[in-house]
C-alpha positions as CSV (number, residue, x, y, z in Angstrom):
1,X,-14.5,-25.5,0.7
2,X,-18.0,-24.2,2.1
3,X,-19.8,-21.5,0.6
4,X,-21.0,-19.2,3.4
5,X,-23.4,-16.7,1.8
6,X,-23.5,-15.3,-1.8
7,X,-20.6,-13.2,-1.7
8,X,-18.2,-15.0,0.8
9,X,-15.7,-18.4,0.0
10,X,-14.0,-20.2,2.9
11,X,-10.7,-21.9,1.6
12,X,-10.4,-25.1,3.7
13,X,-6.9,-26.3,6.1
14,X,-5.2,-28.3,3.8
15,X,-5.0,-26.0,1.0
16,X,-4.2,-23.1,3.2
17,X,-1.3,-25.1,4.8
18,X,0.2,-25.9,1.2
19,X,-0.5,-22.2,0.0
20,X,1.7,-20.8,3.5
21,X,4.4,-23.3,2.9
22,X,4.7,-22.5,-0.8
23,X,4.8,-18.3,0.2
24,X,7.3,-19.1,2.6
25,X,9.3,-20.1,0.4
26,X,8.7,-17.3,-1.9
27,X,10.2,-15.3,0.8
28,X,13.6,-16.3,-0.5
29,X,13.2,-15.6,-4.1
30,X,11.9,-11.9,-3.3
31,X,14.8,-11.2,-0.9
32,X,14.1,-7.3,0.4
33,X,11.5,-6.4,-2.6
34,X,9.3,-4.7,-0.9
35,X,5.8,-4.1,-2.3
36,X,5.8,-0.3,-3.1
37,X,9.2,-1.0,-5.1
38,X,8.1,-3.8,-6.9
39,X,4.4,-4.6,-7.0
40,X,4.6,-6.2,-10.1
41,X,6.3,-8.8,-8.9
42,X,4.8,-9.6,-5.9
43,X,1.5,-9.7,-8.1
44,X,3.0,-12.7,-10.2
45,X,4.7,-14.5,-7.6
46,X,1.2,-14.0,-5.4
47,X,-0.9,-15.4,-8.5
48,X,1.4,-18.1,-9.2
49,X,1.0,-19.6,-5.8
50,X,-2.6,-19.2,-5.2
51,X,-2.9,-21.2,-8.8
52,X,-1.0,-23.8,-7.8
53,X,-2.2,-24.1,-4.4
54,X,-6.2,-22.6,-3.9
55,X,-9.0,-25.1,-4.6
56,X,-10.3,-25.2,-8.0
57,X,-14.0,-23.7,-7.0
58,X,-11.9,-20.9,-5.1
59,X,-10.2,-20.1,-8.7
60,X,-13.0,-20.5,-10.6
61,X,-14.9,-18.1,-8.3
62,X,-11.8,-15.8,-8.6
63,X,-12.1,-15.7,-12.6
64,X,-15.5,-15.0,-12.6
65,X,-15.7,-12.5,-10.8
66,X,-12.8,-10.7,-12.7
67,X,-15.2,-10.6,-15.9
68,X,-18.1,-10.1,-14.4
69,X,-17.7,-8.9,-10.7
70,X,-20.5,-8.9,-8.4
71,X,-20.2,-5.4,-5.9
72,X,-18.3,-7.2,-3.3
73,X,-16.2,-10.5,-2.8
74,X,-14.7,-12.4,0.1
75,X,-12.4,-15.0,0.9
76,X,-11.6,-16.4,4.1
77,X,-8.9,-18.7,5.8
78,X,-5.9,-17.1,4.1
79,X,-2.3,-17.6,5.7
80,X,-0.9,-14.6,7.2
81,X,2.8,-14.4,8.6
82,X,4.0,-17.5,10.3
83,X,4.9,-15.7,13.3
84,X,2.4,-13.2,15.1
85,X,3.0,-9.5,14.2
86,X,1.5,-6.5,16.5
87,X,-0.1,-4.2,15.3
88,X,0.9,-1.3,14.5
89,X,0.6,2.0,16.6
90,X,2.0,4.8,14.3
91,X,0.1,3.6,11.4
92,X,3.3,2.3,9.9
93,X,4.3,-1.4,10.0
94,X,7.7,-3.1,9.0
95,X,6.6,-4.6,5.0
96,X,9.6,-7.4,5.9
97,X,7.3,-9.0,8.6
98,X,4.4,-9.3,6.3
99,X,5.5,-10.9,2.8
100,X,2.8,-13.8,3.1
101,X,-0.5,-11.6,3.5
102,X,1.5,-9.2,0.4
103,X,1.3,-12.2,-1.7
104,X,-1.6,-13.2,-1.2
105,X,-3.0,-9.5,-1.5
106,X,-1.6,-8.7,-4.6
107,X,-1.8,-12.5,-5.9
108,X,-5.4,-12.0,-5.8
109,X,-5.6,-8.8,-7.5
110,X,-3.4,-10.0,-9.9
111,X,-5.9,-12.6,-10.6
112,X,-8.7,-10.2,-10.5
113,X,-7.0,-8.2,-13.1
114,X,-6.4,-5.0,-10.9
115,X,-3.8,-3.5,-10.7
116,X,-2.6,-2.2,-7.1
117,X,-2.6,2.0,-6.7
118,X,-1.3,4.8,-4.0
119,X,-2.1,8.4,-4.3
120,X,1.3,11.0,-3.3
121,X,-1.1,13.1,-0.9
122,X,-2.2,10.3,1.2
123,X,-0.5,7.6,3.3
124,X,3.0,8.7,2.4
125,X,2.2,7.3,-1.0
126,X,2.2,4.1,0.1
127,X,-0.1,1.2,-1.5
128,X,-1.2,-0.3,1.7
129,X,-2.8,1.6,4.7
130,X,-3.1,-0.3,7.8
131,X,-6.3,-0.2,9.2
132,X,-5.5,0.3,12.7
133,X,-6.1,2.0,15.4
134,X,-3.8,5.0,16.5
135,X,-4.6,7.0,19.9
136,X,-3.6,10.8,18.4
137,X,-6.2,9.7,15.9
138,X,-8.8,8.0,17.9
139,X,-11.6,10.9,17.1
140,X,-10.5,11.5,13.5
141,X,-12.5,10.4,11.0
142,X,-10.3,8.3,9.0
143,X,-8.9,4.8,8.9
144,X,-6.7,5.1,12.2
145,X,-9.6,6.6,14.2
146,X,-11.7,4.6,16.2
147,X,-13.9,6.9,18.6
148,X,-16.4,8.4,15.8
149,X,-18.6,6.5,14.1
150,X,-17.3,6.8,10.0
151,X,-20.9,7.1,8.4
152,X,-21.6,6.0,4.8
153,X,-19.2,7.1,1.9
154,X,-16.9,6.2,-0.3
155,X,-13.7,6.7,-0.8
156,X,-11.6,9.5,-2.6
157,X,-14.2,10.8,-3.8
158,X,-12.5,14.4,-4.4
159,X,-10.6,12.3,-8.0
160,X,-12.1,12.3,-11.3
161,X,-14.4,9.7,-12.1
162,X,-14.2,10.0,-15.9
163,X,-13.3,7.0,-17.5
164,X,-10.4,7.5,-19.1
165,X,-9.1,9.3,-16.2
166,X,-4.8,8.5,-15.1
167,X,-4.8,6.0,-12.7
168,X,-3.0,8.2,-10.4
169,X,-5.3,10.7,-10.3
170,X,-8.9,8.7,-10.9
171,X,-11.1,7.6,-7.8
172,X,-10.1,4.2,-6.9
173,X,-12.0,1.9,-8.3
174,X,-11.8,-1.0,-5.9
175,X,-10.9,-1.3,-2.0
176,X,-9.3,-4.7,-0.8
177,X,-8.3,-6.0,2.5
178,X,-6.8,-8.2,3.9
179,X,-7.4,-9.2,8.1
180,X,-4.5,-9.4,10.4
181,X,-6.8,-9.6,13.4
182,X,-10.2,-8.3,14.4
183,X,-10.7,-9.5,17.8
184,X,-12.9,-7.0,18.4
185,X,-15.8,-8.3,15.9
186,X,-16.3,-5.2,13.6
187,X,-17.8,-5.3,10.9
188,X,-17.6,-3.2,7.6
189,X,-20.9,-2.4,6.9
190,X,-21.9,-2.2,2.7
191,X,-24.7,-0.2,1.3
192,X,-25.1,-1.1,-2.5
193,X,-25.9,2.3,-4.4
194,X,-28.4,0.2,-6.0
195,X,-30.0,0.1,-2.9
196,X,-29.7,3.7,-1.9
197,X,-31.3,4.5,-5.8
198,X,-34.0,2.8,-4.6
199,X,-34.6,4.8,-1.8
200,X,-34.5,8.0,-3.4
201,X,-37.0,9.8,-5.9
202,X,-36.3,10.1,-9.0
203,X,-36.2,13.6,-9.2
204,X,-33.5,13.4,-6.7
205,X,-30.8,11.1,-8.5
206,X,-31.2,13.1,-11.9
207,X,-30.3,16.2,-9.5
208,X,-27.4,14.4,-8.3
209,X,-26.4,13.5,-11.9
210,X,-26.0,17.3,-12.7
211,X,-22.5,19.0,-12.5
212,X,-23.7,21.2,-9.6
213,X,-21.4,20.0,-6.9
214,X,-18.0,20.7,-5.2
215,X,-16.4,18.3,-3.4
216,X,-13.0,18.6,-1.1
217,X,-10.4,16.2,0.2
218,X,-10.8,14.3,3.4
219,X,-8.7,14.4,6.5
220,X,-6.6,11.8,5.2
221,X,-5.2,13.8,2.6
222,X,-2.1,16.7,2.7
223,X,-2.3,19.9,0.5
224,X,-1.0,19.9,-2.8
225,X,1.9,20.7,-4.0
226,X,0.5,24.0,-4.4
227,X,-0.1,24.4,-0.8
228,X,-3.7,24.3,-1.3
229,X,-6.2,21.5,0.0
230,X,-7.1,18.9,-2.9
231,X,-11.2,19.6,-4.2
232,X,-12.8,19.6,-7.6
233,X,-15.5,21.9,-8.6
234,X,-18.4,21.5,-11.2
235,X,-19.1,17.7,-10.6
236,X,-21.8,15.2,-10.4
237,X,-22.1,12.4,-7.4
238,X,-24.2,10.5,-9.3
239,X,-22.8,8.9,-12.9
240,X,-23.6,5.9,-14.8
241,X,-20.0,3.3,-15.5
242,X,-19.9,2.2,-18.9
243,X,-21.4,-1.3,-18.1
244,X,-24.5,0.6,-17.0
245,X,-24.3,0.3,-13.5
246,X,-24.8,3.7,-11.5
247,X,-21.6,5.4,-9.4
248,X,-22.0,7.4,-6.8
249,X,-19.0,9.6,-4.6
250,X,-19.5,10.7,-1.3
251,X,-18.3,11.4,2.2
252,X,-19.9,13.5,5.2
253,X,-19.4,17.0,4.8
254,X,-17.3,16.3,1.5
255,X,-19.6,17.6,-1.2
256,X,-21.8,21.0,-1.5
257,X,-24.6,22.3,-3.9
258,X,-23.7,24.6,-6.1
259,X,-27.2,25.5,-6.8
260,X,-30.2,25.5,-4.6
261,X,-31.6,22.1,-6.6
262,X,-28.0,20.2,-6.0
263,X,-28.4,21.3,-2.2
264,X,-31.5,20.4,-2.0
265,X,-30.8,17.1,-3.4
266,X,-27.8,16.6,-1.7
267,X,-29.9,17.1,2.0
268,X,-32.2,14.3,0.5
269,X,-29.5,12.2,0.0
270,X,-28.2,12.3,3.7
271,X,-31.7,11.9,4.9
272,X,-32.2,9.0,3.3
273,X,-28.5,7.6,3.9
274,X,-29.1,8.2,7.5
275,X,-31.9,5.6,7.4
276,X,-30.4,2.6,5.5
277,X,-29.0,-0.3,7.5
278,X,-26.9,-1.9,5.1
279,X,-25.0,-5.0,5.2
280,X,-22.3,-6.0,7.8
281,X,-19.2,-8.0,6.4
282,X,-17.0,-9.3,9.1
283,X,-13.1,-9.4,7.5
284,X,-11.0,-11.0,10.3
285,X,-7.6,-13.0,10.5
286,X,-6.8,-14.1,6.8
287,X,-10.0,-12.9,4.8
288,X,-9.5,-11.0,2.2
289,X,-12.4,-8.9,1.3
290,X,-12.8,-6.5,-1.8
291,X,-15.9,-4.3,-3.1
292,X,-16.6,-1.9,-6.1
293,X,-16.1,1.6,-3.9
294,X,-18.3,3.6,-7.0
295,X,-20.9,0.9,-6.3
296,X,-20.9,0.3,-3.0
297,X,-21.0,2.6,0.0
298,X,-19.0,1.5,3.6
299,X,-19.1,2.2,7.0
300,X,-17.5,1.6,10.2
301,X,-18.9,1.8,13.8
302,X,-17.1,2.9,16.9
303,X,-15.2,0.9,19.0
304,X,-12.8,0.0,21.6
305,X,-9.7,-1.3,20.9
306,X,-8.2,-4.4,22.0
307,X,-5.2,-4.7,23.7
308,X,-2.0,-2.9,22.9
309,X,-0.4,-5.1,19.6
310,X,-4.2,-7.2,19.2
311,X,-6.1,-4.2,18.5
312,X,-8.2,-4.6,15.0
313,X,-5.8,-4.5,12.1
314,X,-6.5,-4.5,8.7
315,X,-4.7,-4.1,5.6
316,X,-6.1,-2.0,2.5
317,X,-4.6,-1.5,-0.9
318,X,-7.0,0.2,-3.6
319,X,-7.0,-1.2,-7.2
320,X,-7.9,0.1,-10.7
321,X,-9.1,-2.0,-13.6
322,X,-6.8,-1.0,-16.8
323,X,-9.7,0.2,-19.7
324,X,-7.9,-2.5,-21.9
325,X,-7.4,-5.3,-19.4
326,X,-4.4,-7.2,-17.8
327,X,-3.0,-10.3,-19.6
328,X,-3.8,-13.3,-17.5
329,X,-1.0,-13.7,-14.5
330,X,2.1,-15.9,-16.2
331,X,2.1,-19.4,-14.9
C-alpha cells in the first residue's frame, strides 16, 4: 500500500484481486437483496470481506478514523463490477449490476460505524444517487447537471442540525462515494469550514450563529406531503458539534437574513466564499471517498461529458453516526 497524501490510501493489486473474488462470491449468498431493502446486510457482508481481505494499514486507517475522523477520507483501487456497466442516462441504474461497489460501499461505512440514510423527498428515497450526468438536467444545479458550475455548499442543508435530531429528518452527516469512472478528471473540490472561519471576522461568524436565517430546499427535492416546498425558519448556519468542531449549512441562494445583521452577515459570507480556492480531490474508478458535509464545504466545476455510457459516474450514499455508536461489524 502507498500513502499518497494525508487524507488518501491506495490498496495495492493483490489485495484488490482477493477482495473482488471474495464479493463475487458474495453475490450468491445475497441473491436479489437489493441495498434499499436490505442495507443492513449488505453492510455486514461488505465489512466482513474487506476484514478478511484489505491490508492491515488500510483497516487500521479505517478504525481510526471511525473514532476520531479527520474531515475527509479516501481510498483508492477498490473492485467495481467485473464486467463494465454504462452509465446511466436517467439517473437510475439497474442495483443487480452493481453488487461489488454496494459492498464495498456499505462494507466501509459499516466499518466506519455509519449507518447508510435516504430522505422520501429526494431521489425517490433511494440511498444511493448516481452522480451522473443527464442531458434534461445538464444546467440544473444538482448532481445530474453538468453545464453550471455547483459553487460551495453543503448538502441538505434545509434538515435540522440539532443533535438529537431523527435520522430521517437530520442533515446528513457524512457524504460517501464511490467512482465508477471519471474519465473526464473532475475533481470534487473541499473547503474545510475551518478554513472559511478563518477567513471571516469574528463579528461575522457570531452573526451567523444567531437564529436569524431561513433556509429552503434545493432543486433536488419534491414538495412535501403537504404540497408545500421543504424550508425551515428561525435557524443558525453556523453551530458548534458536540466535539467542538464548528458546522456550518449552506447552499447558493438557499439561506436569507431574517434581520438586517444576519443579511449582512450572510453577504460576507458569499464574499468571502467566492474567494477561497479549496482543495481538489480526484475520486475516479474504485475510490471511495467520504467527508464530514457540516465540516466541510464541496464543489463541482463544469464540464463536458464523455462519451454516451463513459460519461463521469459516481455513486453517493449519505451516512449518519448513531449518538450511541454501532457495535463493531460481526466477523
Amino acid at each position: 500500500m502507498t500513502y499518497r497524501g494525508t487524507h488518501t490510501l491506495r490498496i495495492n493489486d493483490v489485495s484488490k484481486a482477493a477482495l473482488r473474488a471474495a464479493l463475487e462470491e458474495a453475490r450468491i449468498d445475497l441473491g436479489t437483496t437489493l441495498p434499499d431493502t436490505d442495507p443492513a446486510r449488505y453492510g455486514e457482508y461488505g465489512a466482513k470481506h474487506l476484514r478478511n481481505h484489505l491490508p492491515a494499514a488500510a483497516l487500521e486507517a479505517l478504525a481510526g478514523w471511525r473514532h476520531s475522523p479527520t474531515p475527509w477520507f479516501t481510498l483508492a483501487n477498490l473492485p467495481g463490477p467485473a464486467d463494465p456497466v454504462p452509465t446511466p442516462r436517467d439517473g437510475f441504474s439497474d442495483e443487480s449490476l452493481l453488487t461489488t461497489p454496494n459492498l464495498v460501499h456499505f462494507g466501509i461505512l459499516r466499518l466506519l460505524g455509519l449507518l447508510p440514510v435516504a430522505y422520501r423527498w429526494e431521489n425517490d428515497g433511494r440511498l444511493i444517487r448516481n452522480v451522473a450526468p443527464r442531458a434534461v438536467a445538464a444546467s440544473s444545479l444538482t448532481s445530474w447537471g453538468y453545464a453550471q458550475p455547483l459553487d460551495w455548499h453543503t448538502d441538505d442543508s434545509v434538515l435540522d442540525h440539532a443533535p438529537e435530531a431523527d435520522i430521517t429528518a437530520a442533515i446528513p452527516h457524512y457524504l460517501s462515494f464511490f467512482g465508477m469512472r471519471n474519465d473526464e478528471g473532475v475533481p470534487t473540490d473541499l473547503l474545510p469550514v475551518d478554513t472559511v472561519l478563518a477567513a471571516l471576522p469574528a463579528a461575522t461568524a457570531e452573526a451567523l450563529r444567531r437564529p436569524e436565517f431561513t433556509i429552503s430546499a434545493p432543486e433536488s427535492y419534491r414538495a412535501t406531503d403537504s404540497g408545500k416546498p421543504l424550508s425551515r425558519t428561525g435557524v443558525p448556519l453556523l453551530w458548534s458539534l458536540p466535539d467542538g468542531n464548528p458546522a456550518l449549512c449552506y447552499g447558493p441562494g438557499l439561506p436569507a437574513g431574517m434581520t438586517s445583521d444576519a443579511r449582512e452577515a450572510l453577504a460576507r459570507l458569499e464574499e468571502c466564499l467566492a474567494g477561497l480556492p479549496g482543495h481538489p480531490v480526484m475520486v475516479s474508478e474504485g475510490g471511495f471517498h467520504i467527508f464530514d458535509n457540516r465540516r466541510v464545504m464541496h464543489r463541482r466545476v463544469p464540464f463536458e461529458p464523455a462519451a454516451d455510457g463513459r460519461a463521469r459516474w459516481l455513486r453517493r450514499c449519505y451516512a449518519h453516526r448513531p449518538a450511541g455508536g454501532l457495535a463493531p461489524a460481526s466477523s
